[in-house]
N, C-alpha and C positions, 0 to 999 in steps of 0.2 A: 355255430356252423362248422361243424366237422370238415376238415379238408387233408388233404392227399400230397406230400411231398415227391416230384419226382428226379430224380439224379440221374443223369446219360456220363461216365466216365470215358472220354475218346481218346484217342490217340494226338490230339492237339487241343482239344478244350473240354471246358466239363462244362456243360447247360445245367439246370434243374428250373423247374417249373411248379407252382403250387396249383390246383384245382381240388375243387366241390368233389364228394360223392356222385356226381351226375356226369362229374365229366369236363362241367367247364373249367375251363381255365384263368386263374384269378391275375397271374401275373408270370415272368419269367427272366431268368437271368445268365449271362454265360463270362466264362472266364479261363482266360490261358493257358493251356498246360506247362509249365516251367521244368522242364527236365532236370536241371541243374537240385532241385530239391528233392527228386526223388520222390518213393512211392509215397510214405507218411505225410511229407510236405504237400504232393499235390489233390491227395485224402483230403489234411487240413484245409485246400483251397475250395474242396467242392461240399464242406460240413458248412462253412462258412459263409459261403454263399448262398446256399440253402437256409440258413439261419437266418443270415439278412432277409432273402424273401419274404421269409415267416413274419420276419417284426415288422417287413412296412407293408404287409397286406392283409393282416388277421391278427386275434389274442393269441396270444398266449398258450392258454390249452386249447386251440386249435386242431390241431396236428393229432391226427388217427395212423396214419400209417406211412411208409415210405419206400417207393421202388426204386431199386434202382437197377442200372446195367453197367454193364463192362465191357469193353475188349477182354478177350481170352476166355478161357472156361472157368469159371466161380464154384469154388469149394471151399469146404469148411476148412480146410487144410492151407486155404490159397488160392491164387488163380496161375491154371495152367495155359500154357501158349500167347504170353503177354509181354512181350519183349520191347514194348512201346515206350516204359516206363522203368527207370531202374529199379531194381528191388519191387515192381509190384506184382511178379510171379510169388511171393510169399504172404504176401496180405490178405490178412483173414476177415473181406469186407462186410460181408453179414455183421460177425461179429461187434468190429469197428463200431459202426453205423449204428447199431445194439446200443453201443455205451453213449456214443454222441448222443441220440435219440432214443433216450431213455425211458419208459412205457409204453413207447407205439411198437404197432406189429412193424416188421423189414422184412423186404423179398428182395431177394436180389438175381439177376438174370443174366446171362448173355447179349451183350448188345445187338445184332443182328437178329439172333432168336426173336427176343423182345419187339422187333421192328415188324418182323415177318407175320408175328402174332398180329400184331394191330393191325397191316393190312390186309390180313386175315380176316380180321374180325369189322373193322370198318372202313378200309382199302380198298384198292386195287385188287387184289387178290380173294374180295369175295366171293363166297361160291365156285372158286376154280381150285380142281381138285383132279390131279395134285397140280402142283405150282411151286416157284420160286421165286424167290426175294434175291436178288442181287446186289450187295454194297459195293458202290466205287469210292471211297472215301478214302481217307489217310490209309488204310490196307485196304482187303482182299479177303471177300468170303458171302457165301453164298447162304441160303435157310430153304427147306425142302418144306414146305406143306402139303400133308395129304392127311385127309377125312378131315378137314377144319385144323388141324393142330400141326405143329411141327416136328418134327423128325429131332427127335434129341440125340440118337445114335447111343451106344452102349457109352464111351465117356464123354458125354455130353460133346464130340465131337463131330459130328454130322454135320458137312458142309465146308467143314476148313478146305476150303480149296487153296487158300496159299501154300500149305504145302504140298501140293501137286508135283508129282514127275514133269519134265517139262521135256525129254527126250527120253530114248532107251539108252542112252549114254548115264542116265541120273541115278540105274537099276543096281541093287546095291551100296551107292553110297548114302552113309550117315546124311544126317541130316546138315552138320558144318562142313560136311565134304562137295556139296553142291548149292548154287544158286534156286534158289525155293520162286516162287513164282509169283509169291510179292514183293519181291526185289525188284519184279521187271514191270508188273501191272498193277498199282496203286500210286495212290497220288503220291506219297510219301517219295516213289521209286521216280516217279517224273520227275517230281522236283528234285531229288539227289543228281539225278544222270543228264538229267539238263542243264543245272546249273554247275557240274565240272566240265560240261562239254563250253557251256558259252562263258565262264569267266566271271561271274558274276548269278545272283539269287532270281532263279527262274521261277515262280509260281507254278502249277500244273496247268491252269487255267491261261495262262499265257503260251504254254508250249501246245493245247486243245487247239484254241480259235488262232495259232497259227497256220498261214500258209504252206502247205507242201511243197516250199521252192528249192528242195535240193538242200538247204543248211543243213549243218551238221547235229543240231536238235532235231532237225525233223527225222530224220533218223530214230532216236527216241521215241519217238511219237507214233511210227509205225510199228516198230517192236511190241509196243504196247496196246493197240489195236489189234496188232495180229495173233498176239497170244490171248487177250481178252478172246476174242472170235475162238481160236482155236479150242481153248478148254468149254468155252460157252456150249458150242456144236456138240462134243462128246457128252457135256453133263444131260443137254435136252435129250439127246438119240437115248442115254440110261433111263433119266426119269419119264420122258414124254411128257411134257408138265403142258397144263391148258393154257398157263401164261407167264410169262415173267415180269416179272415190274423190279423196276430199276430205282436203287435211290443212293443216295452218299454226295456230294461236293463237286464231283465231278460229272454229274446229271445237268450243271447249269452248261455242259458243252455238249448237249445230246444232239444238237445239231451236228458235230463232228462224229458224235461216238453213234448214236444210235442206229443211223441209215449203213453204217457200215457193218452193225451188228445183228440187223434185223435181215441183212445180202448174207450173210453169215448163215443164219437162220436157216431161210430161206432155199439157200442149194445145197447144205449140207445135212440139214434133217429129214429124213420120211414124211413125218409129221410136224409140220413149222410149227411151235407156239405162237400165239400172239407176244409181243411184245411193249410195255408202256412204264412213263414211267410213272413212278409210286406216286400213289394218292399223299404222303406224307414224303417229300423226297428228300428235307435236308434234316429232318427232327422226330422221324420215324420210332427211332431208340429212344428218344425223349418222350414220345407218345405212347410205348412200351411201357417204361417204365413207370409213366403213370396209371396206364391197366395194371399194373402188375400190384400198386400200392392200393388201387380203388379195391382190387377182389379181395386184398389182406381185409381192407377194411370190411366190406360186406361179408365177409367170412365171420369175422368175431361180432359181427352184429347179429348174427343169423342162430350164432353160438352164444351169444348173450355177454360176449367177455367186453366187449367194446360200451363204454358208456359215455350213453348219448348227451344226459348232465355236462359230463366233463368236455366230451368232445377225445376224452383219451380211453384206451384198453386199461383194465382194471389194471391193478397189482397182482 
């Protein structure tokens, strides 16, 4: 029984999941990001956990192919705009993954890209054209769909809205000379600004489903609502997209974030999208990157290089 390795690389954990050529899912596993180890070290946590998968759910030659995604943009060079993780703007993860996973095909992707794909393809975002993918998760970044596919942009950069101007005061300066806009709107940035405002380790999700009583978090809280809304309104009024669907960590407080987002919507665009959130909301990229390993496989089957005997891609 041939099957499908898939790896999500996040900004606080690394998931992977093993499934069938069809799609289902055999089993899944997730594990910590540890900053203090760096990119290789936290590489090593997500080969190894995927390895585990493998031995308590399947043989051995099992394993046909493996997707995976990332934060930041994936080149063979590296990945660019990854500042999540030390040292893993230089990591040449195809590669890598190549040698740990030695005779299967590897594709590796964009984490959000990869997200937008899926609900694209078995989503929320079916049939709406064009459309968006919204991540609220550990950052900040958006995927444009139109004609079924995503919008790669000439350096695979279409979409980073973290780095967004966030005033005409920002025009001009470099990029270390100003506050970027996942400073202020992502989980990562709640929990930073919340927890030096209150003294002690705020979650995001504690500073969501609090009360707007005037504290000095909640402060935070509106900052980050209001610049969510604000760049949300300009990006719909550019694309007109038929919908947006929402997904990342911070979707489990859609009752705080959404009805504020969709009044947003609502008086500030020509044309409202619908708004909802993702058919896959916290493992979207997870579910990417197992399309991403199913098509390698069905690719070298179709090419004849994948053997169905072994369950592995020839030599």
């Amino acid at each position: 029984m041939p099957v499908v390795l898939g790896l999500d690389f996040g900004g606080t954990k690394i998931a992977a999941a093993v499934c069938e050529l069809s799609g289902r899912r055999l089993g899944e596993a997730t594990v910590a990001i540890d900053r203090e180890q760096g990119a290789s070290g936290n590489l090593g946590l997500g080969i190894e956990a995927g390895r585990k998968l493998l031995v308590s759910l399947v043989p051995e030659d099992a394993l046909v192919a493996v997707g995976a995604c990332t934060f930041g943009i994936p080149t063979t060079r590296g990945i660019e705009l990854a500042p999540a993780i030390p040292g893993w703007g230089s990591l040449a993860l195809e590669a890598e993954l190549r040698v740990a996973f030695d005779g299967v095909e590897v594709v590796v992707a964009n984490d959000v890209k990869a997200a937008a794909a899926a609900e694209a393809r078995w989503g929320a975002l079916a049939g709406c054209d064009p459309a968006v993918y919204l991540n609220l998760g550990t950052g900040l970044s958006v995927a444009i769909v139109c004609g079924g596919r995503v919008v790669q942009g000439a350096h695979g950069a279409a979409g980073e809205i973290a780095y967004n101007l966030r005033s005409v005061a920002d025009l001009g300066l470099v990029l270390e000379e100003r506050v970027l806009l996942e400073d202020v709107v992502s989980g990562r940035a709640l929990a930073e600004r919340g927890s030096r405002i209150a003294g002690r380790d705020v979650a995001p999700v504690e500073l969501l489903e609090a009360d707007a009583d005037g504290t000095a978090t909640s402060g935070v809280l509106e900052d980050f609502l209001a610049e969510l809304c604000f760049h949300m309104v300009n990006l719909a009024v550019t694309v007109d997209p038929a919908r947006i669907a929402v997904g990342g960590g911070i979707v489990r407080s859609w009752d705080r974030v959404g009805p504020r987002l969709r009044g947003a919507l609502v008086a500030g665009v020509p044309f409202p999208p619908e708004l909802v959130v993702a058919a896959f909301p916290y493992d979207a990229p997870l579910v990417g990157a197992l399309a991403l390993g199913i098509g390698a496989a069905r690719e070298s089957q179709e090419t004849g290089s994948l053997s169905t005997d072994r369950g592995r891609t020839s030599p």
